[in-house]
DSSP file (Angstrom, degrees, kcal/mol; ACC not computed):
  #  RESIDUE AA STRUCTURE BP1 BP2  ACC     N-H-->O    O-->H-N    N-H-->O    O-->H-N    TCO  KAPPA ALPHA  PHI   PSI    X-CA   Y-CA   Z-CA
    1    1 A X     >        0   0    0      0, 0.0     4,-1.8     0, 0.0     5,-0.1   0.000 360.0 360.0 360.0 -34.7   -3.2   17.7   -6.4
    2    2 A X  H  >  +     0   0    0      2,-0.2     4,-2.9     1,-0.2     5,-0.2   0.834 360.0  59.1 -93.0 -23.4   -0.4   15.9   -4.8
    3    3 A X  H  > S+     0   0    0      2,-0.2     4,-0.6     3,-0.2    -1,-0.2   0.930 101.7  55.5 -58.8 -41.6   -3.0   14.2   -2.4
    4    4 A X  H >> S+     0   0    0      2,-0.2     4,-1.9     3,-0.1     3,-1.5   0.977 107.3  47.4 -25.4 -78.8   -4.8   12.8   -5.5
    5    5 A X  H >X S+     0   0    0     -4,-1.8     3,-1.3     1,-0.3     4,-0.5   0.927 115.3  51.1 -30.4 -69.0   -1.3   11.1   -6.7
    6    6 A X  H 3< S+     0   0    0     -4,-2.9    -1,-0.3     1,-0.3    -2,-0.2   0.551 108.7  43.6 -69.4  -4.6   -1.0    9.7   -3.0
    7    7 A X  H <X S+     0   0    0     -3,-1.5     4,-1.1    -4,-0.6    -1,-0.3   0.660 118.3  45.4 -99.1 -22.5   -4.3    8.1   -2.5
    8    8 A X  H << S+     0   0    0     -4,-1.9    -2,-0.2    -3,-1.3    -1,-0.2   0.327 116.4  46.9 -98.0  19.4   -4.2    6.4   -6.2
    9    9 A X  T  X S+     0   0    0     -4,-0.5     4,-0.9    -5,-0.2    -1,-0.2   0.323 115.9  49.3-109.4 -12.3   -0.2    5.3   -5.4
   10   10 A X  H  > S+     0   0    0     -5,-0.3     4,-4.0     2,-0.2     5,-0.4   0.769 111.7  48.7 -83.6 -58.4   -1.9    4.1   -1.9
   11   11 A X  H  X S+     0   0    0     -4,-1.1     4,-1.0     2,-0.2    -3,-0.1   0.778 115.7  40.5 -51.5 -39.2   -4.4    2.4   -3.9
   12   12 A X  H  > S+     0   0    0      2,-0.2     4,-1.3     3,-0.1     5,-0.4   0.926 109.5  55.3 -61.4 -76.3   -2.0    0.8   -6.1
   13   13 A X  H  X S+     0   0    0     -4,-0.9     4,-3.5     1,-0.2    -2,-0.2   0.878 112.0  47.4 -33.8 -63.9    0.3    0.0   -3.6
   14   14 A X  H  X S+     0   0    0     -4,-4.0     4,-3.4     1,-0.3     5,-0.3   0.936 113.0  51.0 -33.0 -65.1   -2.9   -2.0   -1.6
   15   15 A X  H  X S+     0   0    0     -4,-1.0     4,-0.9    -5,-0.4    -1,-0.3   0.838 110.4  41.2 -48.8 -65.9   -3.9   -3.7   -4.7
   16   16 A X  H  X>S+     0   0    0     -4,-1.3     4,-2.2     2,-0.2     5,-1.5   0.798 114.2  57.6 -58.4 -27.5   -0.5   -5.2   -5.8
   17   17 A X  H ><5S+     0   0    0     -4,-3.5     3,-0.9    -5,-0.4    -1,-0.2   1.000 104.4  52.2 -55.8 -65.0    0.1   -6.1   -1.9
   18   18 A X  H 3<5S+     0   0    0     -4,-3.4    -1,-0.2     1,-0.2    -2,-0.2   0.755 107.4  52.1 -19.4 -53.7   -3.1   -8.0   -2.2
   19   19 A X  H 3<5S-     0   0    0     -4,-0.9    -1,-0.2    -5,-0.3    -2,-0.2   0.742 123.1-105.1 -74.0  -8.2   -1.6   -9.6   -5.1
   20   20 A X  T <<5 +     0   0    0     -4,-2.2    -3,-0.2    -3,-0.9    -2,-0.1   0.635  58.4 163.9 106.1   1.7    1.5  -10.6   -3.3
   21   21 A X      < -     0   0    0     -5,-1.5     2,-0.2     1,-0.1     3,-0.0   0.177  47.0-105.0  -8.1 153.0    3.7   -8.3   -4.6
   22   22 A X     >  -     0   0    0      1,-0.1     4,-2.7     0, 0.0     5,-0.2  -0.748  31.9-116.7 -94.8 160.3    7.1   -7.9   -2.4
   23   23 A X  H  > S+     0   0    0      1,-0.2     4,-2.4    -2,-0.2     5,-0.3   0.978 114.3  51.3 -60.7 -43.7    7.0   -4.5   -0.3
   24   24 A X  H  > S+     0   0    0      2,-0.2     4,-1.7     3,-0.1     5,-0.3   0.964 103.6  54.0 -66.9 -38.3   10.1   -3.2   -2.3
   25   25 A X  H >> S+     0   0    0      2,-0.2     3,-3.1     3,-0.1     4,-1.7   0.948 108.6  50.6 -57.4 -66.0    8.7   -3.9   -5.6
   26   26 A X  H 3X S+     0   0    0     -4,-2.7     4,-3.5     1,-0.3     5,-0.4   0.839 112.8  50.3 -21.5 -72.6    5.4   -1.6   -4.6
   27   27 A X  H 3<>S+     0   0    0     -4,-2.4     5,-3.4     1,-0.2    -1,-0.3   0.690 110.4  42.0 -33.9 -41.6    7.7    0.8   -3.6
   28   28 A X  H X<5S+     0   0    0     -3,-3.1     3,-9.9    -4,-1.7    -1,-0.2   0.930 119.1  52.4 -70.0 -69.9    9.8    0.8   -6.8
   29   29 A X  H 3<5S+     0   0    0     -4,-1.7    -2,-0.2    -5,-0.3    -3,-0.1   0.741 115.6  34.6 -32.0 -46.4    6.4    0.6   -8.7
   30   30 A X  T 3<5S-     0   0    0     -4,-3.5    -1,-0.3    -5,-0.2    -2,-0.2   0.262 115.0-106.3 -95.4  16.3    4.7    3.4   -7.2
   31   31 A X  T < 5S+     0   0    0     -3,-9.9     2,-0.3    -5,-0.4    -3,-0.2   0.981  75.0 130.5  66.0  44.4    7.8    5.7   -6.7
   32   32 A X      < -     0   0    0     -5,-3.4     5,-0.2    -6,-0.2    -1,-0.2  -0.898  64.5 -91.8-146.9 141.5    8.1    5.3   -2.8
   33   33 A X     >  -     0   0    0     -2,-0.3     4,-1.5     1,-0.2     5,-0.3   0.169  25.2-137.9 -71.6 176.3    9.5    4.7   -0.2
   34   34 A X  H  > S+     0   0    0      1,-0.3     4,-5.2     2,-0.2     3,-0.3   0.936 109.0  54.6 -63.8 -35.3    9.5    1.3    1.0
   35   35 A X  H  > S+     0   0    0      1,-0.2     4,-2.0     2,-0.2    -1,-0.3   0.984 106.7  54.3 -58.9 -55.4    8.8    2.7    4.6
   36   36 A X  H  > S+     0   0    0      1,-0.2     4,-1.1     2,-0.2    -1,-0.2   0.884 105.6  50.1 -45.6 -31.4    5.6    4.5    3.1
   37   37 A X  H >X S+     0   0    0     -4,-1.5     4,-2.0    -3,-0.3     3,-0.8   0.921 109.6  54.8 -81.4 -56.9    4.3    1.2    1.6
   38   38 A X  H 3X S+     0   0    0     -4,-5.2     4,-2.0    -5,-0.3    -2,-0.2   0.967 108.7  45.5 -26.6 -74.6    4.9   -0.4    5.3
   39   39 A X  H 3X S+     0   0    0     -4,-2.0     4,-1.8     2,-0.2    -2,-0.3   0.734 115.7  46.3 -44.6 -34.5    2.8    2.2    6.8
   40   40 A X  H <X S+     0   0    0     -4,-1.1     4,-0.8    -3,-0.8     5,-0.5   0.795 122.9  41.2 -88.3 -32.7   -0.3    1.8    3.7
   41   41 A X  H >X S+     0   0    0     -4,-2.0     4,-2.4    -5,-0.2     3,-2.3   0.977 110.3  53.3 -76.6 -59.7    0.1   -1.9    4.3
   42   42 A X  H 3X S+     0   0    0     -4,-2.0     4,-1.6     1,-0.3     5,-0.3   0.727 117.2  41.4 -85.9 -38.3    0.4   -1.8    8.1
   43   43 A X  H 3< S+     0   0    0     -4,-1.8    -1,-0.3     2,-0.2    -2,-0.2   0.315 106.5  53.7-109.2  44.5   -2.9    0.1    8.2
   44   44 A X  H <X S+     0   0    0     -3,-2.3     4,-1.3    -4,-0.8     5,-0.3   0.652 109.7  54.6-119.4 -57.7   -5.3   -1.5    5.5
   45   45 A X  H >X S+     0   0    0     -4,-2.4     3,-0.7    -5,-0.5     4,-0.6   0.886 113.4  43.3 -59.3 -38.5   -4.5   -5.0    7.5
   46   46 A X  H >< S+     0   0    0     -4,-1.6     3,-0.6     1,-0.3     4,-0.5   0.952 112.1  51.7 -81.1 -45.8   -5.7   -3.2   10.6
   47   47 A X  H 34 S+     0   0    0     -5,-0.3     3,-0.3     1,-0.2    -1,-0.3   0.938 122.5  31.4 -18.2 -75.3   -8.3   -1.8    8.8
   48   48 A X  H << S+     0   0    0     -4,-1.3    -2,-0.2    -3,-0.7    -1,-0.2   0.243  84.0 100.6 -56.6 -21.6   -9.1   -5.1    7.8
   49   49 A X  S XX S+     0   0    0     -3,-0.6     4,-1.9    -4,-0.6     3,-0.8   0.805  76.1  59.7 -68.3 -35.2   -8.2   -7.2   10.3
   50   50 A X  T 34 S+     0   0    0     -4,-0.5    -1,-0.2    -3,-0.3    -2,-0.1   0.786 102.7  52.2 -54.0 -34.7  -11.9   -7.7   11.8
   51   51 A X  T 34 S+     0   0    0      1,-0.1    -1,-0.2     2,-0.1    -2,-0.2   0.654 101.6  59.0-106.1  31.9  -13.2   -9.0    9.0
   52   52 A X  T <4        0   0    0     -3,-0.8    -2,-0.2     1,-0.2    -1,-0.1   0.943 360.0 360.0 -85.1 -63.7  -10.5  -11.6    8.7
   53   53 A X     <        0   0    0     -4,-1.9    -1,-0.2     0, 0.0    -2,-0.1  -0.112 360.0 360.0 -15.7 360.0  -11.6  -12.7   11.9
């Protein structure tokens, strides 16, 4: 159950990042900390990063 929460607060987090959101607002929004929201961010651009390229 609580993995549920954290993949749709991940999910969130992405999306508003995406919009341009600042990392402490995500954080507020989605009830985390700001250091978790680092880590979601740090690896959906690496994720990502190839097809940026």
């Amino acid at each position: 159950m609580a993995q549920g929460r954290e993949e749709r607060s991940k999910a969130t987090a992405i999306n508003l990042y995406k919009m341009g959101m600042p990392m402490a607002q995500i954080a507020q929004a989605v009830e985390e900390k700001a250091q978790t929201i680092e880590c979601w961010v740090d690896e959906f651009r690496k994720e990502n990063e190839d097809s940026v390229n």
